[in-house]
Structures are given as C-alpha cells and as structure tokens.
C-alpha positions as CSV (number, residue, x, y, z in Angstrom):
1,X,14.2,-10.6,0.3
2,X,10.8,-10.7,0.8
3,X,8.3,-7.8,0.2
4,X,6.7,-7.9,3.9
5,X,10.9,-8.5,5.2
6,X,11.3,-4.6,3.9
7,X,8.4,-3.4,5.5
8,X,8.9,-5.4,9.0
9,X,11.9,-4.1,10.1
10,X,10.9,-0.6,9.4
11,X,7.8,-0.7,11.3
12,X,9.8,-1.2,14.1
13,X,13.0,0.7,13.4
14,X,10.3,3.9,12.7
15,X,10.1,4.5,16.7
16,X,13.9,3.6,17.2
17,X,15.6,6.7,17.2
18,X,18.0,8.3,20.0
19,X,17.1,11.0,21.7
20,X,19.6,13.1,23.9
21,X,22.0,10.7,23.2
22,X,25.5,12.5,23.7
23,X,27.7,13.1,21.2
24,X,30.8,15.7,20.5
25,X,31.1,15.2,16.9
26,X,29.6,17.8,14.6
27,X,26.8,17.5,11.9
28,X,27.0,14.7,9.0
29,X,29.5,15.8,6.8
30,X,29.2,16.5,2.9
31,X,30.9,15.5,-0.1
32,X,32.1,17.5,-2.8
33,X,29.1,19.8,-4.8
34,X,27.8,19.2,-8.1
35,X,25.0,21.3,-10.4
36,X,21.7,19.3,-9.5
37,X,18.1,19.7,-10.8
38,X,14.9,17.2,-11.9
39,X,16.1,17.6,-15.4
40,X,19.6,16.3,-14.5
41,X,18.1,13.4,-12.9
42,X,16.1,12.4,-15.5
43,X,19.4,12.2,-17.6
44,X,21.1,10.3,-15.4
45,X,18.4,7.8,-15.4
46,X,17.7,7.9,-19.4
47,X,21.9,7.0,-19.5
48,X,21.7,4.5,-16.8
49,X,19.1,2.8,-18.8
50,X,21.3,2.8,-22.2
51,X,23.9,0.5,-20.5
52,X,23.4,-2.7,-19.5
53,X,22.5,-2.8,-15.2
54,X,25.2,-2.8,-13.1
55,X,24.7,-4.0,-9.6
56,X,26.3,-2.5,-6.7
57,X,29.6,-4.0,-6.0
58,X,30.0,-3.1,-2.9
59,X,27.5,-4.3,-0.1
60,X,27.1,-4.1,3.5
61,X,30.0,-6.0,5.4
62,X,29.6,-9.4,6.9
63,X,29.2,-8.4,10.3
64,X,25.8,-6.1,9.0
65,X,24.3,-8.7,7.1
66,X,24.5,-11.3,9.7
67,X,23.1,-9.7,12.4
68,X,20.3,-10.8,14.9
69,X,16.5,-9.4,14.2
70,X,17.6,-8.3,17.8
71,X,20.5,-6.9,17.5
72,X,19.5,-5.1,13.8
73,X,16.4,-3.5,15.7
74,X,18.3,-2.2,18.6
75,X,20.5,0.1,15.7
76,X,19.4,4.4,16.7
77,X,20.0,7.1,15.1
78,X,21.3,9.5,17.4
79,X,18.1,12.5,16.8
80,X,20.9,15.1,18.2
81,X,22.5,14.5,14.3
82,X,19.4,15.0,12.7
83,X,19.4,16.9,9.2
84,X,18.3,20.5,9.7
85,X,18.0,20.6,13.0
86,X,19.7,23.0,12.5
87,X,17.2,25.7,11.1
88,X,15.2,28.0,12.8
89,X,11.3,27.6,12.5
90,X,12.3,24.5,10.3
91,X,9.1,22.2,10.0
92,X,11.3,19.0,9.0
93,X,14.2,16.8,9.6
94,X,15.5,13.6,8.5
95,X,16.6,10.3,10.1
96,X,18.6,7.9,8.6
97,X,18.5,4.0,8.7
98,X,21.5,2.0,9.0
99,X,22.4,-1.0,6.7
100,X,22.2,-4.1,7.9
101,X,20.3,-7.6,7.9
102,X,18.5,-7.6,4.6
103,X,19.2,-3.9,3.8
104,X,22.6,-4.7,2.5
105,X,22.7,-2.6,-0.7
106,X,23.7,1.3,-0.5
107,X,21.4,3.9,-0.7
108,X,23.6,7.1,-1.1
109,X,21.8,10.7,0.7
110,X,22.2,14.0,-1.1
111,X,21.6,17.7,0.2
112,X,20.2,19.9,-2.5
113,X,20.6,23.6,-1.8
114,X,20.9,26.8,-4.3
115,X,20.9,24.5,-7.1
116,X,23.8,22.3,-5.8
117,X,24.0,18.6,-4.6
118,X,26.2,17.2,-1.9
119,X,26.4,13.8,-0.4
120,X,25.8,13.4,3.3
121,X,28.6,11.3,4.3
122,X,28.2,8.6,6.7
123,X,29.9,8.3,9.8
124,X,29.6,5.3,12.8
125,X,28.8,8.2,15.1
126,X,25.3,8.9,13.6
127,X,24.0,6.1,15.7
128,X,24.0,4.1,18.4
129,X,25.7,0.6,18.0
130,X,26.2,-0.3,21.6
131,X,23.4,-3.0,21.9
132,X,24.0,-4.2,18.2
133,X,27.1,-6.4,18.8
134,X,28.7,-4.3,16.0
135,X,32.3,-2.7,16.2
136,X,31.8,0.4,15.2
137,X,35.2,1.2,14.6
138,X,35.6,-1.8,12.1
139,X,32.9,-0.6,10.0
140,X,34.5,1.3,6.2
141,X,34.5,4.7,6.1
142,X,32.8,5.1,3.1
143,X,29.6,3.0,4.2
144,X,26.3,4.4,3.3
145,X,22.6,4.6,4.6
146,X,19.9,2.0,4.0
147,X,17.0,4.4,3.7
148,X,15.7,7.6,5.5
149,X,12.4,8.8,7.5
150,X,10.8,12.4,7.9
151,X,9.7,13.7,11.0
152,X,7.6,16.9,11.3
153,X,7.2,19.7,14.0
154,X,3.9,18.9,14.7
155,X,6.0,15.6,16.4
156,X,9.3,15.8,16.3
157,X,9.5,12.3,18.0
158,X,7.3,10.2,15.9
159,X,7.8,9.6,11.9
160,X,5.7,11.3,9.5
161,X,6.9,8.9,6.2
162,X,10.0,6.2,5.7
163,X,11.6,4.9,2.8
164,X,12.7,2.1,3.0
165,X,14.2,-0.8,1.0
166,X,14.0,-1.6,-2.9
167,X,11.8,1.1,-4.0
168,X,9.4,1.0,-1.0
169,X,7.8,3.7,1.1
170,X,4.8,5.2,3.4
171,X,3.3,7.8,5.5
172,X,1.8,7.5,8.8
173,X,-2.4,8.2,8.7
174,X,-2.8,12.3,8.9
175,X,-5.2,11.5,12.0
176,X,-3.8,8.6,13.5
177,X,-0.2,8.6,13.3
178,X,-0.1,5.2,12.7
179,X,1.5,3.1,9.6
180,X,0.0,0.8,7.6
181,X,0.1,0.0,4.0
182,X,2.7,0.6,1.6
183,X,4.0,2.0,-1.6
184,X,6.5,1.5,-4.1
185,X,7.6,3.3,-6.5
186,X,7.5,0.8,-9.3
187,X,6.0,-2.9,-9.3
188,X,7.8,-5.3,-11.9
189,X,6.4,-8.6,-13.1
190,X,3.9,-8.5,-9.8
191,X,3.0,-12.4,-9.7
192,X,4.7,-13.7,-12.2
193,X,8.0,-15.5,-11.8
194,X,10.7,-14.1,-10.7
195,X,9.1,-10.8,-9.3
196,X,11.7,-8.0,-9.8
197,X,12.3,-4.9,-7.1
198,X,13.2,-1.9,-8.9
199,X,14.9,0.4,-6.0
200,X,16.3,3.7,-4.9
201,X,20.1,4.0,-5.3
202,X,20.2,7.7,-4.4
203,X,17.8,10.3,-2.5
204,X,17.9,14.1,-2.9
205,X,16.2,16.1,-0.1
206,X,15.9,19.6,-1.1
207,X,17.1,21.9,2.1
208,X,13.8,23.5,3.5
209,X,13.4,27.2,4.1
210,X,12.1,28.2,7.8
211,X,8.0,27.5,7.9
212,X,8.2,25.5,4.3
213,X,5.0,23.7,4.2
214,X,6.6,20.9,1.4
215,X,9.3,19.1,1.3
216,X,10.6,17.6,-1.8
217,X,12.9,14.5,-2.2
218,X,14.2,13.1,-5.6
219,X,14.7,9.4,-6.3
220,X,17.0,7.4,-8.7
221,X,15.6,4.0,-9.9
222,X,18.0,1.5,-11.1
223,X,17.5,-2.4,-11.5
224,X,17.7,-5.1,-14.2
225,X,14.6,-3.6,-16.5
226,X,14.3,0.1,-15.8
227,X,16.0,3.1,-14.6
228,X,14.5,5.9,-13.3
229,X,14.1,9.4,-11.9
230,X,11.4,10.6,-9.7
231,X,10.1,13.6,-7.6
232,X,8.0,13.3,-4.6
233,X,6.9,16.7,-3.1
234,X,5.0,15.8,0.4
235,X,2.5,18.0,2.2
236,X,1.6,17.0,5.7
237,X,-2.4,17.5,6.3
238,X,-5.5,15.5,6.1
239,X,-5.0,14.1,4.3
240,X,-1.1,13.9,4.2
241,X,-0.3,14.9,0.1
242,X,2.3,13.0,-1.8
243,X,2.6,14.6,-5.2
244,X,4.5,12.2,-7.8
245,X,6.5,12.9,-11.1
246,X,8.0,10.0,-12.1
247,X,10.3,9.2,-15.7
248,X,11.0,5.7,-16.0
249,X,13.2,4.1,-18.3
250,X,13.1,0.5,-19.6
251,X,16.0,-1.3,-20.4
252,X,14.1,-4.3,-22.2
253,X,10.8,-5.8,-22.6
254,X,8.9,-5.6,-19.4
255,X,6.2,-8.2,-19.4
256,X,3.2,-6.7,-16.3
257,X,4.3,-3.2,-15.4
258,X,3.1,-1.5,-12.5
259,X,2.6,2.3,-12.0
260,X,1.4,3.5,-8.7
261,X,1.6,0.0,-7.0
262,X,0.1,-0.1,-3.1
263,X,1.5,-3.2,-0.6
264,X,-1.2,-4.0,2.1
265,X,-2.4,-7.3,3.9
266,X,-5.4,-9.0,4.6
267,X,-5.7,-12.2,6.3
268,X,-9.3,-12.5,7.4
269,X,-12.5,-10.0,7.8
270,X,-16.6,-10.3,8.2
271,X,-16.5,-11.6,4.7
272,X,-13.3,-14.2,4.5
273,X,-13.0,-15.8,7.3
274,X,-10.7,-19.1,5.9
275,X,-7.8,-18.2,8.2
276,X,-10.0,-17.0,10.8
277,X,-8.3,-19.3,13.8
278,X,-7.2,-16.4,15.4
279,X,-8.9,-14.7,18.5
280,X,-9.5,-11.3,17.0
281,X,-12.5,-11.2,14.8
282,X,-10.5,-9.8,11.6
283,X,-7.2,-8.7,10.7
284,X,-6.3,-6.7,7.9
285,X,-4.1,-3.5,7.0
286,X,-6.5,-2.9,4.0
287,X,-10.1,-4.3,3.8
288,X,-11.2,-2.9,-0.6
289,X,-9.6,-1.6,-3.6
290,X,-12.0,1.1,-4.2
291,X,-11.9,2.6,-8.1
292,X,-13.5,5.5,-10.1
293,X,-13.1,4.9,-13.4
294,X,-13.3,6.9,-16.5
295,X,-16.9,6.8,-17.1
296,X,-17.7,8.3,-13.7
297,X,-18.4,4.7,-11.7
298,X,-17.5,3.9,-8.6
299,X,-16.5,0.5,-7.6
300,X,-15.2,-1.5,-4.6
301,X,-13.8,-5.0,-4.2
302,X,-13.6,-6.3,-0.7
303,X,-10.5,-8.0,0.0
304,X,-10.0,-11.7,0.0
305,X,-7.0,-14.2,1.7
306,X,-7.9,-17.0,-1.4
307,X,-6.8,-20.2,-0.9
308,X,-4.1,-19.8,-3.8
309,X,-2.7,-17.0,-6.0
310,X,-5.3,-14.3,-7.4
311,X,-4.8,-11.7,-10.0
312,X,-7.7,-10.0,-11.2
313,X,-7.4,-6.8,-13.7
314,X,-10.1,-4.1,-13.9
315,X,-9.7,-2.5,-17.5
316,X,-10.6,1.1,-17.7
317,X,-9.3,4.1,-20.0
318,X,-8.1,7.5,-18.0
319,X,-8.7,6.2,-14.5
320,X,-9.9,9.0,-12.3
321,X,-8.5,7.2,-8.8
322,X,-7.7,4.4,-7.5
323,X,-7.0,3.2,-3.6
324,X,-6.4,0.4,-0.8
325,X,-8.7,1.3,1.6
326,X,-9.2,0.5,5.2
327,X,-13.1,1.5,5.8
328,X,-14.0,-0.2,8.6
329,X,-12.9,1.5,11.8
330,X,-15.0,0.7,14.7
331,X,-12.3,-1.2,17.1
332,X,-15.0,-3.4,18.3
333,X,-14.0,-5.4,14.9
334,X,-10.7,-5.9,15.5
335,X,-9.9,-5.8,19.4
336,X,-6.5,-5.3,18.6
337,X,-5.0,-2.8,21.6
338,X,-1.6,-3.6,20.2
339,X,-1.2,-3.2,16.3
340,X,-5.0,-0.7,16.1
341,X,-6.1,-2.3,12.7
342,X,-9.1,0.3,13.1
343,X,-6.7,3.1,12.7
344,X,-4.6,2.1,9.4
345,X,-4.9,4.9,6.8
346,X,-6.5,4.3,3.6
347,X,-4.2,5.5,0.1
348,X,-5.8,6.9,-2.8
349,X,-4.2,7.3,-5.9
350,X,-5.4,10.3,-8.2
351,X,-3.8,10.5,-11.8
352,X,-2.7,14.2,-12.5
353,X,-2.7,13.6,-16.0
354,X,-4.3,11.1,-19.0
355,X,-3.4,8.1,-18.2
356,X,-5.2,6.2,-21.3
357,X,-5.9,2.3,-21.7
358,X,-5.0,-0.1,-18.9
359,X,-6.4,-1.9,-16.3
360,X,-6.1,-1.1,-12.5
361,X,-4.5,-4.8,-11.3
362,X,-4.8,-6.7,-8.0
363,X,-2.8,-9.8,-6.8
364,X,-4.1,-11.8,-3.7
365,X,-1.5,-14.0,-2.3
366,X,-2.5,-16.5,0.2
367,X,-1.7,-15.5,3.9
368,X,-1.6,-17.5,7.4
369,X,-0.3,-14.5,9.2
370,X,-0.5,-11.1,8.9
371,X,3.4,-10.7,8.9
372,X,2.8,-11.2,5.0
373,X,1.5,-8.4,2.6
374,X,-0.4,-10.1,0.2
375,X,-2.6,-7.7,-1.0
376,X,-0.8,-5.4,-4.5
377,X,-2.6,-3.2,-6.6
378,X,-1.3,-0.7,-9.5
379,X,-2.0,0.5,-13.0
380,X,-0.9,-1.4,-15.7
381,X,-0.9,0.1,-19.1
382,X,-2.4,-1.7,-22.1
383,X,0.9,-1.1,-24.4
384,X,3.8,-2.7,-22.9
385,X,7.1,-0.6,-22.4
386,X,10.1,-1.0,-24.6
387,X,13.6,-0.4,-24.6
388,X,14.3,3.3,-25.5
389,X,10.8,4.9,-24.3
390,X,10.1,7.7,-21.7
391,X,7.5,7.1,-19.4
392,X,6.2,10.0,-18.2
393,X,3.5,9.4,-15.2
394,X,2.4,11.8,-12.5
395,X,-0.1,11.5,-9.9
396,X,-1.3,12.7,-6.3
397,X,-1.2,10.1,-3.2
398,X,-3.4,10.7,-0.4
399,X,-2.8,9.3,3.2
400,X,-5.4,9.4,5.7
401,X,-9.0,8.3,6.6
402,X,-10.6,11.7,4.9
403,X,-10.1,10.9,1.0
404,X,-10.6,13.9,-1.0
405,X,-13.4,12.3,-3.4
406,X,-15.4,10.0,-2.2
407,X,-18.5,8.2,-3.9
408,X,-21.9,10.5,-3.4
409,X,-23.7,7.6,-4.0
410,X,-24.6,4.5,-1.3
411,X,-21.1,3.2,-0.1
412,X,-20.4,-0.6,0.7
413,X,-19.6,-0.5,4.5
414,X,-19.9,-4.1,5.1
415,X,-19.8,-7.7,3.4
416,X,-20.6,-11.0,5.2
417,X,-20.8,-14.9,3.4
418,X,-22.0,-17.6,5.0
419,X,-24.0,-21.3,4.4
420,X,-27.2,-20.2,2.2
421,X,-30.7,-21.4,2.6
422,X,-33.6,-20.5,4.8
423,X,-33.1,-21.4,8.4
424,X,-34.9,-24.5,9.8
425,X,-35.6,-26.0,6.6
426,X,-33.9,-28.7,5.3
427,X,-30.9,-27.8,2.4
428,X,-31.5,-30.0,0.1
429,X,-28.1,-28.5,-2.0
430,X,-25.3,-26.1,-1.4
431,X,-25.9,-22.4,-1.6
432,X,-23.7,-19.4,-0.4
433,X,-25.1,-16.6,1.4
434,X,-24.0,-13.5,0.5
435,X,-24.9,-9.7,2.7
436,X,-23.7,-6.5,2.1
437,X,-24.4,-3.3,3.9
438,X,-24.5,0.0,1.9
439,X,-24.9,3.2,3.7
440,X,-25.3,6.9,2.6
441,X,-26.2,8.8,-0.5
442,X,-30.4,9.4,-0.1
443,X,-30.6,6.2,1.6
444,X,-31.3,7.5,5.0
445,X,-34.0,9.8,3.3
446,X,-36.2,7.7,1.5
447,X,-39.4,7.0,3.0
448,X,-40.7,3.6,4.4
449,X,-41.3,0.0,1.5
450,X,-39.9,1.8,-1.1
451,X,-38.9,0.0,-3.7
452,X,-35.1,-0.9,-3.4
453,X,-34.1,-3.7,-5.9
454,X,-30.4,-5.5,-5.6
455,X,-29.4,-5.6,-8.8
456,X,-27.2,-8.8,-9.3
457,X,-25.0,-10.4,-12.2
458,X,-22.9,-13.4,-11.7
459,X,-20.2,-14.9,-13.4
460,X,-22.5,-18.7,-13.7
461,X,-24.8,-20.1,-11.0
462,X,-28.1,-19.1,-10.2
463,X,-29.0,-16.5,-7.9
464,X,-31.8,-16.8,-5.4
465,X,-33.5,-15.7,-2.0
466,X,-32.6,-12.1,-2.8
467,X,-33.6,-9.3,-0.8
468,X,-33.3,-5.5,0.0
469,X,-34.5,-4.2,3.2
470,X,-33.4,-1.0,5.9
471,X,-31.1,-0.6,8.7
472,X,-32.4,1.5,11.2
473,X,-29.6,0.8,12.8
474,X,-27.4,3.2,10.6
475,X,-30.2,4.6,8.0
476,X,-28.9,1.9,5.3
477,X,-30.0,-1.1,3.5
478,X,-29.1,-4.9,3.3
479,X,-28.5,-6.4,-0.1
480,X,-28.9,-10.6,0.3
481,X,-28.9,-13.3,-1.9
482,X,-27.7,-17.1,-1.9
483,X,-25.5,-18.6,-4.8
484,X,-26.5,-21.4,-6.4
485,X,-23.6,-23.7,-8.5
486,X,-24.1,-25.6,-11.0
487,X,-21.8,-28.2,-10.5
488,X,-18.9,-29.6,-8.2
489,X,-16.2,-26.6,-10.1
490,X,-13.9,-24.7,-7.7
491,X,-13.8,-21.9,-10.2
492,X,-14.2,-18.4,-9.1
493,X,-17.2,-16.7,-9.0
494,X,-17.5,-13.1,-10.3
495,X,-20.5,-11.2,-8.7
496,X,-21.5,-7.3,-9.2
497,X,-24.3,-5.5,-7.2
498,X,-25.6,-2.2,-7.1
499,X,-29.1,-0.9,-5.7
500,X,-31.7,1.3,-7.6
501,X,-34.9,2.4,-7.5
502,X,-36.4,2.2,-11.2
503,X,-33.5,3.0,-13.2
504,X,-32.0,5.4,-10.6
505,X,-28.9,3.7,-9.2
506,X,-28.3,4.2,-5.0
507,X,-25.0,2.9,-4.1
508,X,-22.0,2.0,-6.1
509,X,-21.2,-0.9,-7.7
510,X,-20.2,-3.7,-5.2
511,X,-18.1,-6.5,-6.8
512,X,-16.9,-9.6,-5.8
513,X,-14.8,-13.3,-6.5
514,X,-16.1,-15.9,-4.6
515,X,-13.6,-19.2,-4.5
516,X,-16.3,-22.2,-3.9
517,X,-15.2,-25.1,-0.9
518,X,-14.3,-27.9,-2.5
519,X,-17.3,-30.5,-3.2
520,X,-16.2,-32.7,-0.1
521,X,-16.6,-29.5,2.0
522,X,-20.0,-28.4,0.6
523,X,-21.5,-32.0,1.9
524,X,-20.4,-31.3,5.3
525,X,-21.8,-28.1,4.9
526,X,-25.4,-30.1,4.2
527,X,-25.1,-32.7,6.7
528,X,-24.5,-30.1,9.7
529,X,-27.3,-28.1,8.4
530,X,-30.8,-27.6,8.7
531,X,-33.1,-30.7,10.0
C-alpha cells in the first residue's frame, strides 16, 4: 500500500464519527489483565526482535478488504462507545477505526490502569455498518481495530491526532484544527528499493485521571528489520506537544534508517512551478525543511516537485531541530476554500538528547497531484544499526504554526525562479533567475543604502546580475541573481545564500537544488525571449 493510501483514507474517516447514534449495548469490553509498564514493552520488543518476523496470520476478511472507497468511508464509529466517556471532568476520549480496504492487518487496543493492561475487545456494535454493504453479523468475533484517533474537550467532535496504518500518525494544527503532514514512527530503506513500513501491532492508552493535561499511549513496532517499543506522551497547546521515547530493535542489517521521519507533499509553489497546470497558484502541505544544526546555523530548503527521484542528506553532529514547515499562509497564495493549504501546521522535531553524527535526509518524489506525499525527511545516523543493538532515541514534536525556536536572524519567506537576463535586451544564452525574500531580524531597522551584500556559492556555473535591495512592502530585502551554466548538463545545481553586512550575517542560510530544462527547452526559452 502506498504511503499517501494510509494517509487518504484517514483524512476523511477523521470527521466520520457517529454521533447520537442509538445503541443498547454497554461499553467495549476488556480482555483478561496483565502487569504492564514501558520497561515490559521494551522487552517484548528486544524478544520480538531475537526471532525471526512473523507476520500476522490472520487479516481482515474478504468482505473488508474488498470494499468500495465509498462504502470503506461511510464506516462510523458510534461516539456514544467512546473510551472514557465515561469520566467525569475527563479531557480525552478515543475513537477507533475499523479494518477494512487497505487496513487489513490488526492493530490490537490496550487499557492501562493501576499498572494493569487489558485489551479492548472489538465488537460489530462499535460502529455503524449500515451504508458499508457489510454484514455485520458475519464479521469474527475476535476482529480487531485498524487504528485509533484522540479527541479533546476543547472539541469533542473534531480530532485532535490519528494513528493510523503501518507506523503512521498526526495531529491537527494547535490553531487551525486542520491536518496536514505526517509522521511515522520509523522510516526504513526511504527511496531505495523495496521501501519497508515498520508498524504498530499494539497501542496502550494509559486511563486519564479527571483534568489530566497528557495523555500517554505506548506503541509496539514489529516488521521484517526491527521491532520496537515506544512512548508518546501528548500535550494539547500551541503548539500541540508530542514527547517521544522510542527503543528500537533491529533484526538485521538496515541499510538508510530513519529516526523522526515527517510525510508531507508538494506539487507546485512561487518557486517550482513544473506541474503548475492547475488553477490554484500553489499547492503544497509543506513548502521547507527548515534545520538548526549543531553549530548554531539555521538553514531552510524550499521544497521542490523534481522532475525525477531526489535525495539529498544534510550532514550535521547533535542536530538541535529539524522540521517540515508550511510558512506561507496568506490564502491569497493558494485560493483553496476547500482543502486551506494556508492553514497546514508546520512539525518541528527537537532532539531531547545527543544525537551524534548523521545527516538530516530529504527524498523528493515526483508528483502530478497532490494525492501523493512526496516530500520525507528524517535523521539518519552515520553508523548503521545491527542485529542485537538498542537504539535509544527521544525527542519532542511540535504541531502548530508558533514553533518554539525560531531563527532570530532574517527568515526566508519567499523564493521565485524564472528566465534570467535583463528585460528588453536581447538573451544572447540561458540564464535562471533566481529571488528570494527574507524578512525579520534588524532588517526592518537598518537605515536607508546600507550596504546589504547576497552572499552566494554555487555548486558550478557562474553567477551574475546579483542584487540586494528593500521591501517596503514588509521591511525586508530581495536577494537576486541569474545562473549561468556552463554547458548543456541536466545536473543539479546546489546554491547557498545568506545576507551580511561586512562580516555580520542578516538572515539564515537559504539553500537550494536547481534541476536545469533540458537543452531543447533552454532554446525555446531564447527564442521567446527578449528582441
């Protein structure tokens, strides 16, 4: 299944709960108890990973896998079942996703209360089946759940987070209420061939007390490579607060692991526009990976849709944060009034601990729709995993606009390509045009024709016509310069910018990889252009 398939379907099955519906049968049963903590877990996962994987041999019945998109989407939970709805000046209950379509591997739901575990037992009754073709009464007994979703007091009928499928999850924005990107809990072999999905077999929700302000849920990982055990303790505010422990496992040799990965999508913006047929000006969940690295820089790397696959790594030691971020939010960009691109919440990810050498990685798939994510980002340790280690990562996730560090410095707000040259004069070669707004730091306070240089290093090419001038409009400056190649290669061309005055850097480190057209593309380019 593919990794937007996962995240489809719950965008839509997130508002498809039951409300009212009426129901005589009592709250979700439990199974048996057994002594649970985060230690116990771990163990579980440390054996797991000492045998050899065993997939699940039982999976959802015939009848749920080959349901309609329809028919899947039209599955409610009935919200009268909800978990602790039943206590008072509770601040949380869960929802639970039925199996079905492409969620066809069990995900077992476990109560933790006074130090003891029991499963919450499936029953027909939890939801409402009437518009999904489904007999309910043919369905086993001992089915389970596909996944789960939180819902908070502060909106008891709109989600707060979901997880949902392989090892996936999210939160709404903590100002918007609206979905967006993604995150897993492990990436595998991102890019390379085959990909593989670690996921959740088993969720532990630890009961809330009245007016708890947390709630924590366990995971355990299983799939061909790793097993795992997790924690995720999550803090609605603004920003919403995931906190993450996670052990991990491997089995074997793991060739590109991926700790912290983010799922997004970007199709086309101000500065890609090769897939921009569509009537809104851009499109995208996500529009940088921002990073602070070790030594205190800030970077940020707009987005691209390339024309094929594009992995670029980033190597750093003790990352301070990494993030997918969605910056641009005037709706004026988008005029979307269905989906609200502007309103997408950014993710940052904030290492709780030494994480040493690696590289924060991104992939860029190629996209013609915005049904795809194509955009994946994680941190990749420089030593690969083997067989018989503990990994031991933890880290904070923040979902929202707000971030809780931001650069002081200049920000990148805006970056625009187009055909090089100086208008009305003849081009007599191709050049790209590159123009990227900053705004912030002491920009707006420094006094008129000061002396703002664009510093600029690219990967080969010459660089010309460059420039750096105000904005009145929003108290910033304009970085441009045109790209000069030196020859007919389609290679990728790696650009970095920042703006200083003397040796006193403004703004943070802008960088870039520019595909070139091909060469037939870059004469039509000359003969419609200029006189």
């Amino acid at each position: 299944m593919r990794r937007r398939d996962f995240l489809q379907s719950a965008v839509l099955l997130s508002t498809l709960s039951a409300p009212g519906l009426a129901s005589a049968a009592s709250a979700p049963t439990r199974g048996p108890a057994r002594a649970f903590d985060y230690a116990t877990l771990k163990g579980q996962a440390r054996a797991l990973a000492s045998k050899p994987f065993v997939p699940p041999s039982r999976l959802a019945p015939k009848q749920l896998i080959e349901m309609g998109y329809d028919e899947y989407q039209s599955i409610r939970f009935n919200r009268d079942e909800a978990i602790w709805s039943d206590i008072e000046g509770g601040n949380f209950r869960l929802e639970f996703f039925h199996m079905g379509r492409g969620f066809k591997e069990p995900v077992h739901m476990y109560e933790v209360a006074g130090g003891q575990a029991r499963e919450i037992l499936y029953r027909p009754d939890l939801f409402d089946l009437s518009h999904s073709g489904v007999n309910a009464r043919s369905l086993p007994k001992d089915l389970s759940f596909a996944g789960f979703r939180i819902h908070t007091i502060t909106n008891w009928e709109a989600d707060l987070a979901s997880f949902l499928g392989a090892s996936y999850f999210r939160c709404v924005g903590s100002d918007t209420r609206q979905f967006g990107l993604s995150a897993r809990g492990l990436a595998i072999d991102t890019a390379l061939d085959p990909e593989e999905f670690p996921r959740f077999t088993e969720y532990y929700f630890e009961r809330p007390v009245a007016d708890a302000r947390t709630l924590v849920v366990y995971g355990l990982m299983d799939s061909p490579s790793v097993a795992g055990a997790y924690r995720f303790a999550l803090t609605p505010g603004a920003p919403h607060i995931v906190e993450v422990d996670a052990a991990v496992y491997p089995r074997k040799a793991i060739r590109r692991l991926g700790i912290a990965p983010l799922t997004s999508m970007y199709q086309v913006g101000e500065n890609d526009k090769r897939m921009g047929y569509d009537w809104r000006p851009e499109i995208h969940d996500s529009d940088g990976l921002s990073l602070y690295t070790g030594r205190g820089e800030w970077l940020w790397r707009p987005l691209n849709n390339p024309p094929m696959l594009r992995f670029n790594s980033y190597f750093d030691e003790n990352p301070r944060g990494f993030g997918l971020m969605q910056r641009d939010r005037d709706f004026n960009n988008y005029q979307d009034d269905g989906v609200f691109y502007e309103r997408r919440p950014s993710l940052w990810i904030e290492p709780k601990s030494p994480w040493g050498k690696g590289s924060v990685q991104l992939t860029e798939i190629p996209t013609a729709d915005e049904t795809f994510d194509n955009i994946v980002a994680f941190w990749n340790p420089e030593t690969p995993p083997k067989p018989g280690e503990e990994l031991l990562y933890s880290y904070n996730m923040y979902w929202g606009t707000q971030m809780p560090v931001e650069p002081t410095l200049a920000k990148a707000v805006a970056t625009r390509t187009g055909l090089g040259g100086v208008v009305g004069q003849r081009r007599k070669y191709f050049s790209w045009r590159f123009a990227i707004d900053f705004k912030g730091g002491d920009l707006a306070t420094l006094p008129p024709r000061s002396p703002v240089e664009p510093v600029i290093h690219v990967s080969r090419g010459e660089v010309e016509i460059t420039s750096a001038r105000p904005l009145q409009h929003n108290g910033g400056y304009r970085a441009m310069f045109d790209v000069k190649l030196p020859d007919d290669s389609m290679d990728p061309v790696d650009i970095r910018l920042f703006l200083r005055i003397g040796h006193l850097p403004l703004s943070e480190t802008w960088t870039y990889q520019w595909s070139p057209p091909t060469p037939q593309e870059r004469q039509l380019y000359l003969r419609n252009a200029g006189h």
